[in-house]
C-alpha angles and dihedrals in degrees: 000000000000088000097057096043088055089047089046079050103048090046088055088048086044082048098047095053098045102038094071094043087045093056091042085057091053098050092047103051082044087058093043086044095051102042087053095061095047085050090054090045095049095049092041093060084046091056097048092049090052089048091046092231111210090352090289148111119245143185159130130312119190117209099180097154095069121082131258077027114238141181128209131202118227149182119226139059089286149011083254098045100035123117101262081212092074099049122120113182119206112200107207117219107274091240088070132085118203120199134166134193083220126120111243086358083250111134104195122181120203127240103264120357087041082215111160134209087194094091118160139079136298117212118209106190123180122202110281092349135109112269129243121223131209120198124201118190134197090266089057091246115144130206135186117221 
């Protein structure tokens, strides 16, 4: 009986040690998971506006004050005038919080050049971590920090 009460108390303590690094794990890889594909949606709609995809502008619109916070990739010259066709929304998990030093938190790419006037920084927090920054410059180049 002794035995089994001293295995049932060294697989708490084992519990107790691994629960709080699992879940940190898990934030983290969701952290790593979710900037990635804004990443990938930000320099898609890049891509489509060089290429001039079907002879149009595209971009990213934030939206960080729903909740749980989204963005959505467009067609058109702006969030307001796009072709609601195009649009692929992407929800992000509740336990995150999304913010942008951009004004309107519209990132628009020209036809063509794919240059932006949107520079600035996007912010991906999840709850109690560290947060991860994305950075668009004028160039449209975007860059993880």
């Amino acid at each position: 009986m002794v035995e089994v009460l001293v295995v049932i108390g060294i697989f708490l303590v084992l519990g107790a040690v691994v629960l709080p690094v699992a879940g940190n794990f898990y934030t983290s890889s969701s952290l790593e998971q979710e900037s990635n594909n804004l990443v990938t949606g930000l320099r898609s709609a890049h891509t489509r506006s060089l290429a001039r995809f079907n002879n149009s502008a595209h971009g990213v619109f934030l939206e960080p004050a729903v909740v749980p916070p989204r963005y959505t990739l467009y067609q058109g010259v702006n969030y307001a005038g796009r072709q609601t066709a195009y649009d692929v929304v992407t929800i992000l998990p509740p336990s995150f919080t999304l913010s942008t030093t951009i004004a309107g938190a519209d990132i628009r790419f020209s036809a063509g050049p794919a240059l932006t006037l949107d520079v600035g920084t996007i912010t991906l927090t999840p709850s109690g971590q560290a947060p991860r920054v994305i950075s668009i410059n004028k160039f449209g180049g975007i860059y993880e920090n």
